[in-house]
C-alpha positions as a Python dict, from the first residue, in 0.01 Angstrom:
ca = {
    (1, 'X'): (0, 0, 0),
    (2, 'X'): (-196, 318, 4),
    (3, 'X'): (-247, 539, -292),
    (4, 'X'): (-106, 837, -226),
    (5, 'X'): (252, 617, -140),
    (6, 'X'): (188, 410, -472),
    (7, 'X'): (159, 778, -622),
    (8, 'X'): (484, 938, -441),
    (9, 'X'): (712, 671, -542),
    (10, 'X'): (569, 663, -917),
    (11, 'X'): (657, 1024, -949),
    (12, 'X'): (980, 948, -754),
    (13, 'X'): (1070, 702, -990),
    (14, 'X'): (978, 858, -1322),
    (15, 'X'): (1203, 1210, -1200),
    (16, 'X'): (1535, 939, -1126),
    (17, 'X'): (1597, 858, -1466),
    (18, 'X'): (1603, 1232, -1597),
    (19, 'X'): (1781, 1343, -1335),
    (20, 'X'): (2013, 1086, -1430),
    (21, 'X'): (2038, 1220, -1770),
    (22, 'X'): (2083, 1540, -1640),
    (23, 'X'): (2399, 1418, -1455),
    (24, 'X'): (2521, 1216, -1769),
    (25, 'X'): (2475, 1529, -1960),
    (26, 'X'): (2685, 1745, -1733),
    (27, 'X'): (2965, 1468, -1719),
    (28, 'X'): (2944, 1428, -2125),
    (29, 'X'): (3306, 1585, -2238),
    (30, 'X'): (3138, 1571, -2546),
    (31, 'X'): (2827, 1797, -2534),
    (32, 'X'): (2839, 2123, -2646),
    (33, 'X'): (2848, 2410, -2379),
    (34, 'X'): (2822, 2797, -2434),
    (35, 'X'): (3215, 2817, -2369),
    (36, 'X'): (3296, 2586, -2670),
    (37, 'X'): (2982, 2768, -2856),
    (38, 'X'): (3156, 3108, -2814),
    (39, 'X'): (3500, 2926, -2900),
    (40, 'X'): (3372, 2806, -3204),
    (41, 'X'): (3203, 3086, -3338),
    (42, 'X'): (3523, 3327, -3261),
    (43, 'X'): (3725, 3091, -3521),
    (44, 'X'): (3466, 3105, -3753),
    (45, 'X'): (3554, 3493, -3768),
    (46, 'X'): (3853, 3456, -3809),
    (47, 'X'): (3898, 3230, -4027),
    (48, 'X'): (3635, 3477, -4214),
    (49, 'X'): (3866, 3765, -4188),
    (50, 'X'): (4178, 3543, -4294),
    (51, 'X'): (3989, 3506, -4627),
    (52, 'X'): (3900, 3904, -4641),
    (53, 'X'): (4221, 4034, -4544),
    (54, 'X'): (4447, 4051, -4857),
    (55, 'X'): (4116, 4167, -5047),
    (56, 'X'): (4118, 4443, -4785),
    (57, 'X'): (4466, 4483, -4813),
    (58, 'X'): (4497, 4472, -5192),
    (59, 'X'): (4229, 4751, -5183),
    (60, 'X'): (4347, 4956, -4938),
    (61, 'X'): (4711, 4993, -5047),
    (62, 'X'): (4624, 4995, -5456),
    (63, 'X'): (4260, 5188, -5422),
    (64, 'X'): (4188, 5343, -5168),
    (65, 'X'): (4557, 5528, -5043),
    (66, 'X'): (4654, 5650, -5412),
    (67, 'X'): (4298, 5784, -5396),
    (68, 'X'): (4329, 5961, -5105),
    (69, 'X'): (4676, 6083, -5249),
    (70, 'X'): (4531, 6194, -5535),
    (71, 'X'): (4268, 6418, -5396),
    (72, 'X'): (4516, 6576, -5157),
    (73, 'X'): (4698, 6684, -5470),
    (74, 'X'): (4446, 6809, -5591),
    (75, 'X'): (4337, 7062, -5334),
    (76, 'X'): (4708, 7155, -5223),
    (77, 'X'): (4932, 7370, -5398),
    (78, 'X'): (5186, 7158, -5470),
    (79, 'X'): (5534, 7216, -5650),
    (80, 'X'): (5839, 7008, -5712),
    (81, 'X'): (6034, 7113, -5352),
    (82, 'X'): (5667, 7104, -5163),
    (83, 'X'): (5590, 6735, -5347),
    (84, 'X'): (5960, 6637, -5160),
    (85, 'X'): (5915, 6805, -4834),
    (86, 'X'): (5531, 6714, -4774),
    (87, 'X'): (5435, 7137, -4678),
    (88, 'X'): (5242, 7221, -4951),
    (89, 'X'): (5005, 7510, -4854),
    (90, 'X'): (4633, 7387, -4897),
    (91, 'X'): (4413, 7618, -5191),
    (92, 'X'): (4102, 7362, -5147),
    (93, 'X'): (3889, 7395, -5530),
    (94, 'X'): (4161, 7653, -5676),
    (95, 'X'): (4268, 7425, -5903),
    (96, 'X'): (3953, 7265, -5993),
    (97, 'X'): (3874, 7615, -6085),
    (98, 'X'): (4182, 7642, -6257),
    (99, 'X'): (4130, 7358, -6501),
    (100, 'X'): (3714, 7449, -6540),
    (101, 'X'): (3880, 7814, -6685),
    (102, 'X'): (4168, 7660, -6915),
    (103, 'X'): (4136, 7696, -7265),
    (104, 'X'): (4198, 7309, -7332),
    (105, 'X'): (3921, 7196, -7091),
    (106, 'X'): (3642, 7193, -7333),
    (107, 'X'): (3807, 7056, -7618),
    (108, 'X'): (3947, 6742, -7413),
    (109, 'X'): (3603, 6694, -7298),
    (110, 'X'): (3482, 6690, -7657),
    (111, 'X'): (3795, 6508, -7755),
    (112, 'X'): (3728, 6259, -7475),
    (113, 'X'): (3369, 6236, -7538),
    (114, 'X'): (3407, 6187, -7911),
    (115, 'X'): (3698, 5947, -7854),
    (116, 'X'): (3514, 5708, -7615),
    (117, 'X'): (3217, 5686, -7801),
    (118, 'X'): (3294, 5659, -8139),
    (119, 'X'): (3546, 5376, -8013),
    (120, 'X'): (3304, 5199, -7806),
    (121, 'X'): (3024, 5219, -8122),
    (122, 'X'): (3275, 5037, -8349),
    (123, 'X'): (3389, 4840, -8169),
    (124, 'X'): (3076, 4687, -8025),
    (125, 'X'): (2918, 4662, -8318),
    (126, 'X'): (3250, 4503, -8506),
    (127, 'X'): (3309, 4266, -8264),
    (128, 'X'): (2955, 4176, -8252),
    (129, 'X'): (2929, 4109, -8600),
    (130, 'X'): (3226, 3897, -8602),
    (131, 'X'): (3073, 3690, -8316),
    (132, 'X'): (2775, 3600, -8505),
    (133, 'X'): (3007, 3540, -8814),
    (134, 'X'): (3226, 3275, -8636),
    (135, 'X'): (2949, 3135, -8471),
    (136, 'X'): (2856, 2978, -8729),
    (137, 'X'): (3197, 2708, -8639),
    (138, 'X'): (3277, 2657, -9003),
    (139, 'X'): (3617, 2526, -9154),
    (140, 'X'): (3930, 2725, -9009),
    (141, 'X'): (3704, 2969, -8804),
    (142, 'X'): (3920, 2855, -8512),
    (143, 'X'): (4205, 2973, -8655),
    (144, 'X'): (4050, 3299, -8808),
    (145, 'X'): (3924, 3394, -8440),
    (146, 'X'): (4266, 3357, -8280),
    (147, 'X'): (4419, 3567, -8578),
    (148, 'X'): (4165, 3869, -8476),
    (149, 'X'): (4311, 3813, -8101),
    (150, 'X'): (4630, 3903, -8180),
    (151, 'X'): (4587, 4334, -8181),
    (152, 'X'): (4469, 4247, -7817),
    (153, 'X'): (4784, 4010, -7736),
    (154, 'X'): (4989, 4268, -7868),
    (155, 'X'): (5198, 4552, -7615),
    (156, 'X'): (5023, 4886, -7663),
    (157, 'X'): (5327, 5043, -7767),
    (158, 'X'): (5414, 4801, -8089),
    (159, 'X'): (5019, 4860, -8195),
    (160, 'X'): (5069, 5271, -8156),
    (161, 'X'): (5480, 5290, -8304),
    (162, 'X'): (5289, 4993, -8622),
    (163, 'X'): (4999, 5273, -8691),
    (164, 'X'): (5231, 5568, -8671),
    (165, 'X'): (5476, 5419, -8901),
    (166, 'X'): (5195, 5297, -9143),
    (167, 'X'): (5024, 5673, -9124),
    (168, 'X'): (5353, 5842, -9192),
    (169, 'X'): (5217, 6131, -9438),
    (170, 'X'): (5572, 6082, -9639),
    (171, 'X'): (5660, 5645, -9614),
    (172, 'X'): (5318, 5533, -9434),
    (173, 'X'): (5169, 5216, -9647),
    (174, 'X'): (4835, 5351, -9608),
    (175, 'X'): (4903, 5706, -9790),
    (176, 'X'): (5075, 5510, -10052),
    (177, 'X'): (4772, 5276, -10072),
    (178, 'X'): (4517, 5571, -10134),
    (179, 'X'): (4757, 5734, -10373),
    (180, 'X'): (4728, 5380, -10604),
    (181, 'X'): (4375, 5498, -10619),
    (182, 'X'): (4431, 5872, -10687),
    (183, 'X'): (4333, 5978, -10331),
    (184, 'X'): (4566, 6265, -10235),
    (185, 'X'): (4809, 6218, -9951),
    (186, 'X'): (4645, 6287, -9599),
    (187, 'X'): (4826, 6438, -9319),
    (188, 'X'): (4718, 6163, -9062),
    (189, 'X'): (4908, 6277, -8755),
    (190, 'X'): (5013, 6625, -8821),
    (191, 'X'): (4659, 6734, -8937),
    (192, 'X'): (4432, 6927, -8673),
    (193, 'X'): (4135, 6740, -8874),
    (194, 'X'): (4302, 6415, -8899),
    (195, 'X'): (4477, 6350, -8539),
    (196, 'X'): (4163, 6275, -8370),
    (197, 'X'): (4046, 6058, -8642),
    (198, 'X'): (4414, 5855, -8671),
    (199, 'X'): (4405, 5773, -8318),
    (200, 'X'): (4031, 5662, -8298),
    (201, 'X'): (4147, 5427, -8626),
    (202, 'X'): (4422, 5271, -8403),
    (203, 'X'): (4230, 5214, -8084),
    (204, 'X'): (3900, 5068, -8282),
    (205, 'X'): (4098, 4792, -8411),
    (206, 'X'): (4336, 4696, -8114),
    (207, 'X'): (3976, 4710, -7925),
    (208, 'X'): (3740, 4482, -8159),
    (209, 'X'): (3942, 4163, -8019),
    (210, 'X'): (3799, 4214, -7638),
    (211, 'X'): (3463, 4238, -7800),
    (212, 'X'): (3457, 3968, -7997),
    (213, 'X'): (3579, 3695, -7739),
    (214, 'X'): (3315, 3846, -7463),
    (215, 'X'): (2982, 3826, -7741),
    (216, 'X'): (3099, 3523, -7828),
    (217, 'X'): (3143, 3341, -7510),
    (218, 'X'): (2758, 3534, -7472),
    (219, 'X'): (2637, 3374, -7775),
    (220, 'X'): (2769, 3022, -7665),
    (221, 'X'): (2525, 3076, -7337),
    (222, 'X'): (2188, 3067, -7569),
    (223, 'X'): (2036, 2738, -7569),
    (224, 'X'): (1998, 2608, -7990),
    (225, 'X'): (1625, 2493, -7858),
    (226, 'X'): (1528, 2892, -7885),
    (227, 'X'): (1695, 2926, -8272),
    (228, 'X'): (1528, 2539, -8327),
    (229, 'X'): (1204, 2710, -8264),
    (230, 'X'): (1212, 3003, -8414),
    (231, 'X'): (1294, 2844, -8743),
    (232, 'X'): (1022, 2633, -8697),
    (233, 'X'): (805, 2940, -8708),
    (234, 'X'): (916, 3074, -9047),
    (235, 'X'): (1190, 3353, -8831),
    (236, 'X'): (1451, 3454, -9091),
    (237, 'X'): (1806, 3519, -9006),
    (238, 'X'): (1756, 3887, -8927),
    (239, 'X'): (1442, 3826, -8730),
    (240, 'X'): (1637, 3550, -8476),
    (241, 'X'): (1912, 3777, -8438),
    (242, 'X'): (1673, 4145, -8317),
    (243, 'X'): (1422, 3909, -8166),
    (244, 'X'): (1650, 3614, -8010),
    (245, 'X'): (2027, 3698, -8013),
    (246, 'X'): (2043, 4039, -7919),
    (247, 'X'): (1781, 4035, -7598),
    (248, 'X'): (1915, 3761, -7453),
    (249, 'X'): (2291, 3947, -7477),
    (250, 'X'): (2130, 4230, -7310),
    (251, 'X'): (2350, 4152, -6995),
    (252, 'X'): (2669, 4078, -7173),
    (253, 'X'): (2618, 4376, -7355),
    (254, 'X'): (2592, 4581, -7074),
    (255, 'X'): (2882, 4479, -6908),
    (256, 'X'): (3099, 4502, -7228),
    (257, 'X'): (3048, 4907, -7266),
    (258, 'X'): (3075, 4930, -6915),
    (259, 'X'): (3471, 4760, -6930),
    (260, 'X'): (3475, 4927, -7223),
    (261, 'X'): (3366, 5290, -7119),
    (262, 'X'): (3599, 5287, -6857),
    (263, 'X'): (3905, 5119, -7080),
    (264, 'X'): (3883, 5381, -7314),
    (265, 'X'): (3810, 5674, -7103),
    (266, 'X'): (4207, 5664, -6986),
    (267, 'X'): (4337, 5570, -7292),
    (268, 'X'): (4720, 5747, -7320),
    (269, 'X'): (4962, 5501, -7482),
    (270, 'X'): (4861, 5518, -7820),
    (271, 'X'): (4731, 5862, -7831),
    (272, 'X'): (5069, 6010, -7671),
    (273, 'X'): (5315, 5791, -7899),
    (274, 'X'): (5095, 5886, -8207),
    (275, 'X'): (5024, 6234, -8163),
    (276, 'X'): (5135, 6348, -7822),
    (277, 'X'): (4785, 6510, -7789),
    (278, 'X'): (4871, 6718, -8087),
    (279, 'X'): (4867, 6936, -8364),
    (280, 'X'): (4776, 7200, -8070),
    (281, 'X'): (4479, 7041, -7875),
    (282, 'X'): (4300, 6851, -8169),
    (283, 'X'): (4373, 6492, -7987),
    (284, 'X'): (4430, 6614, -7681),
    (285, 'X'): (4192, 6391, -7431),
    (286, 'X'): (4138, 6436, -7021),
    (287, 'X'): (4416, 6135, -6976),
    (288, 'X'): (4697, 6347, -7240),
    (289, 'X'): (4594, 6682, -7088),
    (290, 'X'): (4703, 6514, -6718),
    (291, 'X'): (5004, 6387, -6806),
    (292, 'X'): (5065, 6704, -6996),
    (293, 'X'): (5001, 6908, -6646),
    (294, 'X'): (5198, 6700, -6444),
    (295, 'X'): (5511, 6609, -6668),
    (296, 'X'): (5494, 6722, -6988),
    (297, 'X'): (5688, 7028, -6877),
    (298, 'X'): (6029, 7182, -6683),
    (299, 'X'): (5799, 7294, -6405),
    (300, 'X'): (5543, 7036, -6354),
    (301, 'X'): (5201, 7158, -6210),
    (302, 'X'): (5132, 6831, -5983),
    (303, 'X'): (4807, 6975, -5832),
    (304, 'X'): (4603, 7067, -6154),
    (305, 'X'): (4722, 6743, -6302),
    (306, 'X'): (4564, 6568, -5958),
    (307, 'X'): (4234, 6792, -6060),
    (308, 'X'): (4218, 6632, -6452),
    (309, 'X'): (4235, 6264, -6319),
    (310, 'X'): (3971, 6342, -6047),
    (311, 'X'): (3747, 6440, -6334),
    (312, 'X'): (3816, 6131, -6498),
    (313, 'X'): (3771, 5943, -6177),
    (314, 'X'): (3397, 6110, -6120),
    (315, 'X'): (3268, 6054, -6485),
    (316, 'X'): (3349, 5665, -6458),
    (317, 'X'): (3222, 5692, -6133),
    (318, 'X'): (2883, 5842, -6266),
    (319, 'X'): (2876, 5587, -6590),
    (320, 'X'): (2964, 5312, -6365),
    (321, 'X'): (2663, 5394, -6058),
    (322, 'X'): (2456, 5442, -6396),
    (323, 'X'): (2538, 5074, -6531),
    (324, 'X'): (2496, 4942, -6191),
    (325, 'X'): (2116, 5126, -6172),
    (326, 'X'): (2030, 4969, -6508),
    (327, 'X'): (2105, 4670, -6399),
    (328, 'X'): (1890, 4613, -6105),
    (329, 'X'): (1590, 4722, -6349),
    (330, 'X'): (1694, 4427, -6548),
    (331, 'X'): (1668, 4205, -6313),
    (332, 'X'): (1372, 4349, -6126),
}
């Protein structure tokens, strides 16, 4: 046989079997085409989106519409008939203006500023201190720790009617407790220089619970071989807990304030049964002085009370972009 037929039929023969393939390929029901591809990838949406959905939902009908309701409050004129019939004439930063100008604007922003932070310092640092204390798992700490959760398990309103009755200036246990020890009686809740300091009592302690179960779960995430070591070196108890404990809570801590910050910030149960934002304006905080605005009278002023929660609603907003910022540098 000549060469170039030997050669013809070789290449011939090695092109049958892949073009055999080819055809078994085409007849596979079973290999994937760019139909099924397409079909697949189209379920894997939405099966995505059946898993996003109630988020979306639960965000846009709790979040994102009273939002939207409250900022059209605030930049509408709106009164008790115009709230019902929906034709409330538009003002736009009126009432922002309105509230800037009050008289009780800057002392609920001091009020608000001294109320958060004070409560946040105290109870941080209480509730951190009683984390390291029951750290330590001796006899009955179980039991202590679940006594210091009940202020937290408690409704807000038995804490705030409990501290009102105990700071009653006439029957309240605690005037009757300083008067054993010839302190004169102190006007707790009707004092302009005592209000503030009555409520920020009463908050501090039905907060230290939340802090205490968050540092401690934190402290339970340190491994003992960093504390094994450190003793080794001849580190004290103070120098484990400033050079050890406390930088390795750094992100625990951070997120703590944070809930905290933005807990206290709108604060109104126990400040309104206590003190009702009173004598005058002395407890009166941006949460009091909204609820003041928008029911706290015959003729409700719906709009400016709108304008007092969109303050409060830009200062988390700010503290909570902040924590978010300080965050990244940590783990940068």
């Amino acid at each position: 046989m000549p060469n170039a037929d030997r050669t013809e039929m070789t290449a011939t023969s090695s092109q049958a079997p892949s073009a055999a393939r080819a055809r078994a390929g085409a007849a596979d029901p079973t290999a994937p085409t760019r139909a099924t591809r397409s079909r697949a990838h189209r379920r894997a949406q939405w099966t995505a989106w059946g898993f996003i959905a109630p988020v979306v939902i639960y965000l846009a009908l709790f979040y994102a519409y009273p939002l939207y309701k409250n900022i059209d409050l605030s930049i509408r004129h709106y009164t008790v008939r115009s709230f019902i019939t929906g034709d409330a004439e538009f003002v736009g930063f009126q009432n922002f203006a309105a509230i800037f100008s009050s008289s009780t604007f800057w002392p609920a922003i001091l009020n608000t500023g001294l109320f958060v932070f004070v409560s946040i310092a105290f109870q941080f640092a209480i509730g951190l201190a009683l984390a390291v204390f029951f750290f330590r798992n001796f006899r009955l700490s179980g039991l202590l720790r679940a006594l210091f959760l009940v202020p937290w398990l408690l409704p807000l309103l038995v804490s705030a009617s409990t501290w009102s009755w105990m700071m009653n200036s006439d029957s309240g246990v605690i005037n009757a407790f300083l008067e054993a020890f010839g302190i004169g009686q102190i006007n707790w809740l009707t004092s302009p220089d005592w209000s503030l300091i009555a409520v920020l009592i009463a908050n501090i302690w039905i907060g230290i619970p939340f802090n205490l179960v968050i540092m401690y779960s934190g402290l339970q995430g340190i491994p003992n071989d960093v504390y094994e070591a450190a003793a080794i070196d001849g580190a004290n108890g103070w120098q484990r807990f400033w050079r050890i404990t406390f930088p390795l809570l750094r992100p625990v801590t951070a997120i703590t304030l944070l809930l905290g910050f933005i807990y206290t910030l709108k604060v109104f149960d126990i400040i309104w049964i206590m003190t009702r934002g009173g004598p005058a304006t002395s407890s009166t905080t941006l949460a009091i002085w909204s609820y003041q605005l928008g029911f706290g009278s015959l003729l409700p002023d719906f709009s400016s009370a709108a304008a007092v929660g969109n303050v409060l609603i830009v200062i988390a907003l700010v503290f909570g972009l902040a924590y978010a910022r300080v965050q990244r540098r940590l783990e940068a």
